[in-house]
PDB file of the backbone (N, CA, C, O) and the ligand in Angstrom, with CONECT records:
HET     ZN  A 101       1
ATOM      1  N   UNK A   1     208.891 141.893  53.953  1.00  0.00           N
ATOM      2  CA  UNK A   1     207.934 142.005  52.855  1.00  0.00           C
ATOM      3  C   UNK A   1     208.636 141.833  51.517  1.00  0.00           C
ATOM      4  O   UNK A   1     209.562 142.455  50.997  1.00  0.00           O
ATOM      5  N   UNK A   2     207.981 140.901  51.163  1.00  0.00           N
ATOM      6  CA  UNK A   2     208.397 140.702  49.267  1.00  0.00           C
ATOM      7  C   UNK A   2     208.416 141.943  48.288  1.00  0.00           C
ATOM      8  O   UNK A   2     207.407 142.609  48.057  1.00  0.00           O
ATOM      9  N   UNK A   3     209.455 142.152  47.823  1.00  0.00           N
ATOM     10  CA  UNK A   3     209.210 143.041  47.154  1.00  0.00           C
ATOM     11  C   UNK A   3     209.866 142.838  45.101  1.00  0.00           C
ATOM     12  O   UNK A   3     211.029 142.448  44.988  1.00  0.00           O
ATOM     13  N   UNK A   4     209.338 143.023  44.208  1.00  0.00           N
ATOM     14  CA  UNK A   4     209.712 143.203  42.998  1.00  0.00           C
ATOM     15  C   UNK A   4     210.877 143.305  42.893  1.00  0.00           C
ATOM     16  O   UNK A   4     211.302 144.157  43.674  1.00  0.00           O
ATOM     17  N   UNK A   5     212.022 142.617  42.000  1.00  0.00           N
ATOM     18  CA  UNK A   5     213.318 143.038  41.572  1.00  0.00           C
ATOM     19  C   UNK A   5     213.833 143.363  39.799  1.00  0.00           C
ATOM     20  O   UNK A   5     213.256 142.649  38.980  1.00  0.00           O
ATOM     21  N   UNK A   6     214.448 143.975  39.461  1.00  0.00           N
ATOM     22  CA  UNK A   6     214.847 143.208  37.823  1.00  0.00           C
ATOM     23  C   UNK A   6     216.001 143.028  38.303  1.00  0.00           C
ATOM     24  O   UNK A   6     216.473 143.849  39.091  1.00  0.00           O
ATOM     25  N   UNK A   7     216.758 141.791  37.880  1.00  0.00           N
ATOM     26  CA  UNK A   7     218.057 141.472  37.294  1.00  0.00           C
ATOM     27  C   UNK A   7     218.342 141.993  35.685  1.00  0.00           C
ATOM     28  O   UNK A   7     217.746 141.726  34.641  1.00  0.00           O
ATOM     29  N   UNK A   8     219.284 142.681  35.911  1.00  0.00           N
ATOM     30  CA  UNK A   8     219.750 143.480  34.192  1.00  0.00           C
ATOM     31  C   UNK A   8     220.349 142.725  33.504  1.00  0.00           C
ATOM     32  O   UNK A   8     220.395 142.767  32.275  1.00  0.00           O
ATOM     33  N   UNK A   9     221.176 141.508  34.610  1.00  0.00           N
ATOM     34  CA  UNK A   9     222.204 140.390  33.466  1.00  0.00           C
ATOM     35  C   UNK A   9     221.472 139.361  33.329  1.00  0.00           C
ATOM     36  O   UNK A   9     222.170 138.512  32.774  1.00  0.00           O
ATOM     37  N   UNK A  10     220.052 138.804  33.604  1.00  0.00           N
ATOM     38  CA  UNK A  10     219.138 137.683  33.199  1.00  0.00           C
ATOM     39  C   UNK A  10     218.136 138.530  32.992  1.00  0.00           C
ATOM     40  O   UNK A  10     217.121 137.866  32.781  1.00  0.00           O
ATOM     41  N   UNK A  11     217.902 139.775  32.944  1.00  0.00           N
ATOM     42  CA  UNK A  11     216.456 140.261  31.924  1.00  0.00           C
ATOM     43  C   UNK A  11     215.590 139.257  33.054  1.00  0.00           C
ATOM     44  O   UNK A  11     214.986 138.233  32.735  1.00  0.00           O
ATOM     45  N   UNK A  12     215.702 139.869  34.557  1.00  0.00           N
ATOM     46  CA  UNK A  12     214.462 138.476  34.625  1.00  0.00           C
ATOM     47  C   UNK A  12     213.796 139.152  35.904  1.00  0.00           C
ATOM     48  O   UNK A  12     214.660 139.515  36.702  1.00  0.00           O
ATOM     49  N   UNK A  13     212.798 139.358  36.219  1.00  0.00           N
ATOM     50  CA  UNK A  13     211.829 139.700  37.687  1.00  0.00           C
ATOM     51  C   UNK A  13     211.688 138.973  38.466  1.00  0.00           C
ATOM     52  O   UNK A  13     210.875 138.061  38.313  1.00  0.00           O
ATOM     53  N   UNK A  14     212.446 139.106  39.627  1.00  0.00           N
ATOM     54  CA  UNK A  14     211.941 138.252  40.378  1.00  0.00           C
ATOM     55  C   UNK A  14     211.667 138.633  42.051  1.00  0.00           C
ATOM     56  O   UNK A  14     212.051 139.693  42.546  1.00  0.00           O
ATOM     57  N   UNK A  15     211.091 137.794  42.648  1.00  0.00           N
ATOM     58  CA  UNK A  15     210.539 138.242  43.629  1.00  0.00           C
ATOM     59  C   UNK A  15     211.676 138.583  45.136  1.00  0.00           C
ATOM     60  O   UNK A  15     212.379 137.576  45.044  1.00  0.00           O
ATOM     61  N   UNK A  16     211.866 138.844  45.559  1.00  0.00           N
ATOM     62  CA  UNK A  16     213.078 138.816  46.332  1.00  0.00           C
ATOM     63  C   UNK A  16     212.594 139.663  48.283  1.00  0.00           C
ATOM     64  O   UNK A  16     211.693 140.496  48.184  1.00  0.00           O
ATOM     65  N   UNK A  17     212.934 139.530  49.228  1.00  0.00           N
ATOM     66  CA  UNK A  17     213.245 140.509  50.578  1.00  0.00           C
ATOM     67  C   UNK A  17     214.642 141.570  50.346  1.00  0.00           C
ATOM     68  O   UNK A  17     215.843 141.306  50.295  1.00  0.00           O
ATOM     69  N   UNK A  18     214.014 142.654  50.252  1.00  0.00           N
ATOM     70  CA  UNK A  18     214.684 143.837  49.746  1.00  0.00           C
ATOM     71  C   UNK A  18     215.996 144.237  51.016  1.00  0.00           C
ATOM     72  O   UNK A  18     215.651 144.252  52.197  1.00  0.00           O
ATOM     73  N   UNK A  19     216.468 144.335  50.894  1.00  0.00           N
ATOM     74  CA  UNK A  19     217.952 144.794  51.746  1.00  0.00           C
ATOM     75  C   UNK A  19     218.198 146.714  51.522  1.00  0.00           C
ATOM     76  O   UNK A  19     218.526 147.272  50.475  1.00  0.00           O
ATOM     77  N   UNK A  20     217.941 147.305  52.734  1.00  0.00           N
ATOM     78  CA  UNK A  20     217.927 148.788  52.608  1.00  0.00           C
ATOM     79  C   UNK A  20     219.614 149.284  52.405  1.00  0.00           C
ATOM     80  O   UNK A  20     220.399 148.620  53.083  1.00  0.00           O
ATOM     81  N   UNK A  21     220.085 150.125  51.742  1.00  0.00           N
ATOM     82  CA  UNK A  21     221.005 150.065  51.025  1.00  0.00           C
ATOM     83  C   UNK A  21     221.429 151.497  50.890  1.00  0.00           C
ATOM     84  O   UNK A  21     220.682 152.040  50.075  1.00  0.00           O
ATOM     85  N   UNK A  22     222.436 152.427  51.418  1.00  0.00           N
ATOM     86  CA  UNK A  22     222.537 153.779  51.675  1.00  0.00           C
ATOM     87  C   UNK A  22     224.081 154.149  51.820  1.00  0.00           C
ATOM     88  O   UNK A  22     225.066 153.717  52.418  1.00  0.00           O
ATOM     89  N   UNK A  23     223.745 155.221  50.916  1.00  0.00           N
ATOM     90  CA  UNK A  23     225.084 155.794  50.536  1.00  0.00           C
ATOM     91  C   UNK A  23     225.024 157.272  50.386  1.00  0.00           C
ATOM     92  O   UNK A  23     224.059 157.898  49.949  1.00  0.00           O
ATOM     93  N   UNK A  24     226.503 157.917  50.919  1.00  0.00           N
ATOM     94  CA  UNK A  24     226.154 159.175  50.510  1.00  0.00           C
ATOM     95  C   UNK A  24     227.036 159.813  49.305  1.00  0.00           C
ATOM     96  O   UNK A  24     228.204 159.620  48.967  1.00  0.00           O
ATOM     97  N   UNK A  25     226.028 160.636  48.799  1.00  0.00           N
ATOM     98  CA  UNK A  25     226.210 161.184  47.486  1.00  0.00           C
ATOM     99  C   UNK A  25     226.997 162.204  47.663  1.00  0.00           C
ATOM    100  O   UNK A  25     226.359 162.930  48.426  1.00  0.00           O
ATOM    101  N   UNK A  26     228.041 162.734  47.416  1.00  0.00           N
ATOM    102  CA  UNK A  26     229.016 163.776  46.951  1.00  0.00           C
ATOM    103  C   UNK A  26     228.297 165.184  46.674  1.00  0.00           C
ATOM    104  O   UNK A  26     228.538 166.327  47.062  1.00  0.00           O
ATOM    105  N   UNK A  27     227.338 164.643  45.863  1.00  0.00           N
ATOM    106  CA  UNK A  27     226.674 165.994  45.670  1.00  0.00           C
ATOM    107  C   UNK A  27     224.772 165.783  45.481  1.00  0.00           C
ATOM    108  O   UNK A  27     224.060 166.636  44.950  1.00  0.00           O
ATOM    109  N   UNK A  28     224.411 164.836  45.894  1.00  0.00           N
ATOM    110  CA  UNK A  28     223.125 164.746  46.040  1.00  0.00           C
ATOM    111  C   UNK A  28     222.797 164.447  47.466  1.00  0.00           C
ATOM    112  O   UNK A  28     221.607 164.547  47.765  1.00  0.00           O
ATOM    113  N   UNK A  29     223.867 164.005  48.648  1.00  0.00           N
ATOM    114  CA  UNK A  29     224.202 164.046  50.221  1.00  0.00           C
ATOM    115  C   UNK A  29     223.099 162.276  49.986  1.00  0.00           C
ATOM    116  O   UNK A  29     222.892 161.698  48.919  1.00  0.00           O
ATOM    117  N   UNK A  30     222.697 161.931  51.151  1.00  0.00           N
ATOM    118  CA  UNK A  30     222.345 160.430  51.725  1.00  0.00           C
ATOM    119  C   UNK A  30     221.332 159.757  50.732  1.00  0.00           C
ATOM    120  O   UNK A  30     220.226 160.054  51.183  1.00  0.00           O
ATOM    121  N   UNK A  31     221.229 159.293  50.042  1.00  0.00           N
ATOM    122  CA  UNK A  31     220.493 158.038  49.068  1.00  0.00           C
ATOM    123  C   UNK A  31     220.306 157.035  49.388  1.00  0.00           C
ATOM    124  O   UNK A  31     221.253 156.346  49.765  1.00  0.00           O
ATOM    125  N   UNK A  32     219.071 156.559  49.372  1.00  0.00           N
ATOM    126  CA  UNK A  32     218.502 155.230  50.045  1.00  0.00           C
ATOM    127  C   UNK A  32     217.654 154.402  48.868  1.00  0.00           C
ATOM    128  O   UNK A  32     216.678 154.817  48.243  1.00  0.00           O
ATOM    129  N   UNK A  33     218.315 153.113  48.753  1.00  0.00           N
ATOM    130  CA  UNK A  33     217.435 152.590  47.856  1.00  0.00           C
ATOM    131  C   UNK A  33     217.229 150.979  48.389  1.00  0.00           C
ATOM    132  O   UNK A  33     217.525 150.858  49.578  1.00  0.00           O
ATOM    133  N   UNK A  34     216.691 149.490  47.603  1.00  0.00           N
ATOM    134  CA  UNK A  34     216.169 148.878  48.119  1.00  0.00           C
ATOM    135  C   UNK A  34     216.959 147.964  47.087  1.00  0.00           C
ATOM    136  O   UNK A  34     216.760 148.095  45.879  1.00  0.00           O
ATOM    137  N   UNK A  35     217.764 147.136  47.538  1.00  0.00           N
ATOM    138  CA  UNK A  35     218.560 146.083  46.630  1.00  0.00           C
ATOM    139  C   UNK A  35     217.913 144.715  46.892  1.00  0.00           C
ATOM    140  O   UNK A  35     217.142 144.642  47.849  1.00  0.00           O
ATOM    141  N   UNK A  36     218.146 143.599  46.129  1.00  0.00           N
ATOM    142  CA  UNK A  36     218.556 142.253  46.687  1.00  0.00           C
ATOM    143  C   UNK A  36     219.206 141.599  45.317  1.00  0.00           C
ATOM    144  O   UNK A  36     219.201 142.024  44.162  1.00  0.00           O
ATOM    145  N   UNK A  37     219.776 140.377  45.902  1.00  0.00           N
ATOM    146  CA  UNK A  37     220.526 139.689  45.212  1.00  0.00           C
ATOM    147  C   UNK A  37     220.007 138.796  44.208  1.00  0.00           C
ATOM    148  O   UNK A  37     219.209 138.052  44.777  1.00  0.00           O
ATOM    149  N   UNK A  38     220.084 138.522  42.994  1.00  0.00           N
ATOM    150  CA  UNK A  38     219.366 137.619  42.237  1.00  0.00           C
ATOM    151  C   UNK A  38     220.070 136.510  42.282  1.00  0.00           C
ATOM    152  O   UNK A  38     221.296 136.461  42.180  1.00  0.00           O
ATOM    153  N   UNK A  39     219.023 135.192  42.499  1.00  0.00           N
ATOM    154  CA  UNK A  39     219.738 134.488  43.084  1.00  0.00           C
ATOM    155  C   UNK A  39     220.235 133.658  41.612  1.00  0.00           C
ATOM    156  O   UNK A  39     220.749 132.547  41.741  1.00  0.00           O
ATOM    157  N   UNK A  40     220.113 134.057  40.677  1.00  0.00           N
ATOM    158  CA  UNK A  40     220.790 132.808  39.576  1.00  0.00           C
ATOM    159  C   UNK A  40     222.743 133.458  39.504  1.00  0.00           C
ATOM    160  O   UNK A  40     223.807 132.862  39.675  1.00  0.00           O
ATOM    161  N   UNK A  41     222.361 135.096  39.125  1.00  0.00           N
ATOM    162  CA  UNK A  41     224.004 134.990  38.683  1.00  0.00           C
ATOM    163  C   UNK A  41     224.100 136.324  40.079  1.00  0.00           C
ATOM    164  O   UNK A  41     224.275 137.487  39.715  1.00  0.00           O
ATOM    165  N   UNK A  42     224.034 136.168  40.852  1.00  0.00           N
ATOM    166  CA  UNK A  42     224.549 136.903  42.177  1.00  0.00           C
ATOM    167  C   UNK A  42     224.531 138.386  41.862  1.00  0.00           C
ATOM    168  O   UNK A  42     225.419 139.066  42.376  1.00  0.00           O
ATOM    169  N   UNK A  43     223.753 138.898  41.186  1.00  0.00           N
ATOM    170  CA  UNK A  43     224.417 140.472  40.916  1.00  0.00           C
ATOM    171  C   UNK A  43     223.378 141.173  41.377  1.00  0.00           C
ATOM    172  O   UNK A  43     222.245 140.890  40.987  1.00  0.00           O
ATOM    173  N   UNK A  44     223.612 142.262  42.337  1.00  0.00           N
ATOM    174  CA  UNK A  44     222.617 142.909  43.469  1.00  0.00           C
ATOM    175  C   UNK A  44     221.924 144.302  42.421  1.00  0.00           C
ATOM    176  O   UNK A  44     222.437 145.308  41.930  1.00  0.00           O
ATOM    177  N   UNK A  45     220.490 143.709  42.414  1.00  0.00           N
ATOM    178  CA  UNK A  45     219.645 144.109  41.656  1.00  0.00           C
ATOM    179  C   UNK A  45     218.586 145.140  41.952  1.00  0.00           C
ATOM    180  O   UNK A  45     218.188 144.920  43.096  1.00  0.00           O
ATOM    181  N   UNK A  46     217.975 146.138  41.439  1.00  0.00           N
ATOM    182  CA  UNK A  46     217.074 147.375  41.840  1.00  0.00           C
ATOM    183  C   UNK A  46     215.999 147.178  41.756  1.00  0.00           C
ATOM    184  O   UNK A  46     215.588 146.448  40.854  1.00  0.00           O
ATOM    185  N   UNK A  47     215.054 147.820  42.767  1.00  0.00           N
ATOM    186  CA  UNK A  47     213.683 147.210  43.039  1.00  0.00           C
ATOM    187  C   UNK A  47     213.370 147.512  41.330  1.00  0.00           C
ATOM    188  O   UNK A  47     213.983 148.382  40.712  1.00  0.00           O
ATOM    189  N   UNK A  48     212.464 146.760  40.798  1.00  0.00           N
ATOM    190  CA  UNK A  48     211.741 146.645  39.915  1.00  0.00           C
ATOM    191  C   UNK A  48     210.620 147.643  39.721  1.00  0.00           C
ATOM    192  O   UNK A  48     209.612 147.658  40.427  1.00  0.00           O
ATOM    193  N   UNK A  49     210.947 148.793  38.339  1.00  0.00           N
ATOM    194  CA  UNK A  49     209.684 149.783  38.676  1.00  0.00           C
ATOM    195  C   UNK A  49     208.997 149.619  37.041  1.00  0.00           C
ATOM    196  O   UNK A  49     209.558 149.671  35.946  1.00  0.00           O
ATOM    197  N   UNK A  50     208.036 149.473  37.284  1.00  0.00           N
ATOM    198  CA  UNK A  50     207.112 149.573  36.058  1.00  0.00           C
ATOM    199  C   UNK A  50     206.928 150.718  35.045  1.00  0.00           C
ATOM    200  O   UNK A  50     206.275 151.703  35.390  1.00  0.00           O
ATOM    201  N   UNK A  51     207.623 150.622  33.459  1.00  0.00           N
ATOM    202  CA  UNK A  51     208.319 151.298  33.001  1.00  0.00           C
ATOM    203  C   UNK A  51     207.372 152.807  32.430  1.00  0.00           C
ATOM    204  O   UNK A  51     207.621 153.399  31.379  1.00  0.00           O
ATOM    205  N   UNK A  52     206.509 153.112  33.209  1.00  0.00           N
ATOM    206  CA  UNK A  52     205.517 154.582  32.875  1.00  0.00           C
ATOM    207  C   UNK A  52     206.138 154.800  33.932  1.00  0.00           C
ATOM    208  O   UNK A  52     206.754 155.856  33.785  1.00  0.00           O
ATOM    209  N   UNK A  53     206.341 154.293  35.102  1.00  0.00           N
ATOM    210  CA  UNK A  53     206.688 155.233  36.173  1.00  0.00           C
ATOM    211  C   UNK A  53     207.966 155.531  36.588  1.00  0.00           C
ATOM    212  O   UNK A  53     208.206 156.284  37.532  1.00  0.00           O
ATOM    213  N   UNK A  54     209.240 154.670  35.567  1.00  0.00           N
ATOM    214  CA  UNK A  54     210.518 155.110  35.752  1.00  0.00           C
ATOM    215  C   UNK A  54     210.541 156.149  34.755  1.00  0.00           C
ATOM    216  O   UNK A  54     211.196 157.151  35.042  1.00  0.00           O
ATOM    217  N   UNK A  55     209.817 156.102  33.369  1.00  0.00           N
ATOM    218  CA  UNK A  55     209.990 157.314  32.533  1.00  0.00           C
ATOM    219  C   UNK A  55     210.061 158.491  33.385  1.00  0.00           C
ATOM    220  O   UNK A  55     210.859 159.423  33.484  1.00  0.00           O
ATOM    221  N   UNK A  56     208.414 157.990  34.275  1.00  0.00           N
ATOM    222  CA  UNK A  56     208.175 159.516  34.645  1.00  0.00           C
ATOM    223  C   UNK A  56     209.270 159.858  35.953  1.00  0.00           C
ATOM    224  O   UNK A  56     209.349 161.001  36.402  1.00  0.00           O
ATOM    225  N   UNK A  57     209.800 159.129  36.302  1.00  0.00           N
ATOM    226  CA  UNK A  57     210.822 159.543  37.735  1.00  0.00           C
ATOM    227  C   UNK A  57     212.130 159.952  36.932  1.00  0.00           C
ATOM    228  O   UNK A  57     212.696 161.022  37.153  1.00  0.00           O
ATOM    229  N   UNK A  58     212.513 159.168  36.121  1.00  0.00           N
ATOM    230  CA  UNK A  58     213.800 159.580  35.052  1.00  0.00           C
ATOM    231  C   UNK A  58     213.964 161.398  34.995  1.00  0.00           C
ATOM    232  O   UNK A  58     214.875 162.116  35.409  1.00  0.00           O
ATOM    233  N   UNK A  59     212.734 161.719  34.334  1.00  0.00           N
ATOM    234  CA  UNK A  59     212.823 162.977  33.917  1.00  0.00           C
ATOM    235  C   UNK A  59     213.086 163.906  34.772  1.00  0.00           C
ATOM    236  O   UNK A  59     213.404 165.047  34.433  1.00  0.00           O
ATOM    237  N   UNK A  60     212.941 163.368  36.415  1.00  0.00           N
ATOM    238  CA  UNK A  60     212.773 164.591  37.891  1.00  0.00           C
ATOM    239  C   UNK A  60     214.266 164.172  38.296  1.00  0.00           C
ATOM    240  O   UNK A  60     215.207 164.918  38.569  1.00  0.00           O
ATOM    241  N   UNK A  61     214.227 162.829  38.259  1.00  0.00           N
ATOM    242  CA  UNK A  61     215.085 162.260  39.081  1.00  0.00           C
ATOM    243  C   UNK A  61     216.617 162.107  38.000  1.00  0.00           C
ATOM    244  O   UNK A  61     217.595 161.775  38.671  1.00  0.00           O
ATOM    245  N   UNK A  62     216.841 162.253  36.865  1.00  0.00           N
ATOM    246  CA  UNK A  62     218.021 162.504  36.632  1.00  0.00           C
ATOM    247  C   UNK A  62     219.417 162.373  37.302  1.00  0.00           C
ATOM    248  O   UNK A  62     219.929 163.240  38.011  1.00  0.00           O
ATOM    249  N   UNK A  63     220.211 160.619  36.835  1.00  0.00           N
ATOM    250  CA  UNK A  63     221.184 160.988  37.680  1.00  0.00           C
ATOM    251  C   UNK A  63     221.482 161.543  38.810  1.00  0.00           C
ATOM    252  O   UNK A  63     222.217 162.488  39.100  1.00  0.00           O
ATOM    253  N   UNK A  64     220.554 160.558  39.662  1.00  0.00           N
ATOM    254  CA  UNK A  64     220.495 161.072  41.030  1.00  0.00           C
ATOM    255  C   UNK A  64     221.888 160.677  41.409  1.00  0.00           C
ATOM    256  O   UNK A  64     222.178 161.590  42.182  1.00  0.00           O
ATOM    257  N   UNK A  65     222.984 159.851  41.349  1.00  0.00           N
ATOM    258  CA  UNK A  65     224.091 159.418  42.116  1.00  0.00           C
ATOM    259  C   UNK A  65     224.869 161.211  41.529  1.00  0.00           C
ATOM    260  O   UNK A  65     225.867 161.768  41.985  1.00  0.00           O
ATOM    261  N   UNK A  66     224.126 161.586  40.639  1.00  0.00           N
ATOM    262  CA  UNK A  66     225.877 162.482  40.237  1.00  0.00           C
ATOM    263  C   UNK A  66     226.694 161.821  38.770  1.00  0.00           C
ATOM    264  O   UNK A  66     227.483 162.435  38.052  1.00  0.00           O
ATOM    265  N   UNK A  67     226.360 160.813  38.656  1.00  0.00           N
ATOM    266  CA  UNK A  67     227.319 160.314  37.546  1.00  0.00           C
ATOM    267  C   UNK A  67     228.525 159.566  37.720  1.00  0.00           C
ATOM    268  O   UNK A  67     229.180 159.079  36.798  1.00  0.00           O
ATOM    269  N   UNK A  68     228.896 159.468  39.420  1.00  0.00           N
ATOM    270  CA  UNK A  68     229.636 158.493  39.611  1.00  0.00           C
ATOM    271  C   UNK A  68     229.846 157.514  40.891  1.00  0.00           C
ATOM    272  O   UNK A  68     230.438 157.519  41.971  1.00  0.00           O
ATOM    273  N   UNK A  69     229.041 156.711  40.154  1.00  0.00           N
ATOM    274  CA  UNK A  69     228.724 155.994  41.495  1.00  0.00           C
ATOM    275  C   UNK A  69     228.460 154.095  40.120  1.00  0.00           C
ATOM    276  O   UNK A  69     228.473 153.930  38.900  1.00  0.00           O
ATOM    277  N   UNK A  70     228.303 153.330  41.125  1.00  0.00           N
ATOM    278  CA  UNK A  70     228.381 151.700  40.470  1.00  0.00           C
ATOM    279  C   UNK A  70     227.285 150.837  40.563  1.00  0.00           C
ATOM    280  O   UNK A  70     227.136 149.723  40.062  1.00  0.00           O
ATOM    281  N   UNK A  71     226.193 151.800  41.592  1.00  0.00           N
ATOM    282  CA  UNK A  71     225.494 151.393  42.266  1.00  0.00           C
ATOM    283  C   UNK A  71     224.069 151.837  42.432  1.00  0.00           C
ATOM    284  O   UNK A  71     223.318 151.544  43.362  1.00  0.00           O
ATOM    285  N   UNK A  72     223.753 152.763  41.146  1.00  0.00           N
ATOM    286  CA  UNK A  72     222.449 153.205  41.170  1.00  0.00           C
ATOM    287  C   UNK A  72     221.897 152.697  39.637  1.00  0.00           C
ATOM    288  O   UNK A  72     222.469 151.925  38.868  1.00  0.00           O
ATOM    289  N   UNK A  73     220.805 153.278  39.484  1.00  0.00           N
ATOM    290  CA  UNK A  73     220.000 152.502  38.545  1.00  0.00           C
ATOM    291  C   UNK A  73     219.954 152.664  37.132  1.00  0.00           C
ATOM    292  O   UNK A  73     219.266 152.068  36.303  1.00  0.00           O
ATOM    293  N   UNK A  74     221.397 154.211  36.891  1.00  0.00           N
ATOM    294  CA  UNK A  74     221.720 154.298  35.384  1.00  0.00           C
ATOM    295  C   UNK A  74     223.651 153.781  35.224  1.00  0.00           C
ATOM    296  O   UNK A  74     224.657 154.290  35.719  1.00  0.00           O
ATOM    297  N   UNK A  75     223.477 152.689  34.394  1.00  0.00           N
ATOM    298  CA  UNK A  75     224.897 152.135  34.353  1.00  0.00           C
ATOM    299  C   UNK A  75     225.827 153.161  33.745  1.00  0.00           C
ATOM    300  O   UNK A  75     225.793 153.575  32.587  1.00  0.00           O
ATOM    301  N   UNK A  76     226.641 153.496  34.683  1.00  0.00           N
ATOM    302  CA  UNK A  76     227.692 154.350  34.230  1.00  0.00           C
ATOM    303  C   UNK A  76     228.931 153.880  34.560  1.00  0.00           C
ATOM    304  O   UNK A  76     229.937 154.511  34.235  1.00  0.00           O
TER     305      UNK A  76
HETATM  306 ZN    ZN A 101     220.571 137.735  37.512  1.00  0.00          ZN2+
END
């Protein structure tokens, strides 16, 4: 199933088959999220969420990796 992406280094949406993607957190334990690759500059990109509903997940969801990790959806 097709699912929504953003690419952060082309600012660009695109449509992509999501690749399940799991890691465990140090201190938040197993994290599962939904990647794929954009296909212009190769850089593995986060499902695409429509920005009322990342506000509202931001505020619960806070640095869910912990703060160190390369691979979740706040660049640290
Ligand atoms: Zn890109």
């Amino acid at each position: 199933m097709k699912e929504k992406f953003w690419c952060v280094s082309c600012k660009n949406i695109f449509e992509a088959i999501g690749v399940k993607k799991e890691w465990k957190d140090p201190v938040y334990g197993p994290c599962m999220k939904f990647v794929a690759i954009c296909s212009s500059c190769k850089t593995e990109c986060d499902e695409y969420r429509d920005p009322n509903a990342q506000k509202k997940q931001s505020s619960s969801q806070e640095m869910a990796c912990g703060g160190n990790c390369h691979s979740c959806e706040f660049n640290h």
